[in-house]
C-alpha positions, -999 to 999 in steps of 0.1 A, spaced: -422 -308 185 -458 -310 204 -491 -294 193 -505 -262 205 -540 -256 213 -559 -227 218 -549 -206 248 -514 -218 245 -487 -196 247 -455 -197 223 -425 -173 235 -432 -168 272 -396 -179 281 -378 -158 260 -393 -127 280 -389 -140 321 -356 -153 310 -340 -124 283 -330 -151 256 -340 -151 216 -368 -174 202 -359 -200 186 -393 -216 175 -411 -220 143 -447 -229 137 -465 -251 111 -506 -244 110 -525 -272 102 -551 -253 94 -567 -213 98 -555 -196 131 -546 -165 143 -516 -150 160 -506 -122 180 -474 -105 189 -468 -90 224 -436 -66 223 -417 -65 257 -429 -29 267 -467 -42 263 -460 -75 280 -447 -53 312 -480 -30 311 -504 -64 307 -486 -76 342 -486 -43 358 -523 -46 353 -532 -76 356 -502 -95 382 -526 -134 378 -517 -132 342 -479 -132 349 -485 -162 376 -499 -179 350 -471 -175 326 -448 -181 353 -464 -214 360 -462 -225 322 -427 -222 321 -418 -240 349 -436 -267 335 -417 -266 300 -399 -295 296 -371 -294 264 -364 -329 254 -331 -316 241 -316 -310 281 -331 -347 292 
């Protein structure tokens, strides 16, 4: 469990590394969410390569307290 804030990401793994999500999310208030289907996600870092650095660098940094 941890809290996101705004400009986190939820989901990036499951696309560099071809496994299923198994998140859910609780709101604790008003926010909005977007979906990104695979095809998309491949344009967005055709066009724009910093963006999947970024990503990249996110999920390095995940930490699963379940594998510690």
């Amino acid at each position: 469990i941890r809290l996101l804030t705004e400009g986190d990401h939820l989901g990036e793994l499951s696309y560099f590394y071809g496994c299923q999500i198994t998140c859910s999310v609780l709101s604790r208030n008003y926010n909005t969410l977007a979906r990104l289907i695979y095809p998309r996600l491949r344009m967005l870092l055709t066009d724009f390569p910093f963006y999947k650095k970024i990503l990249q660098k996110k999920a390095m940094q995940y930490k699963d307290a379940k594998l510690n």
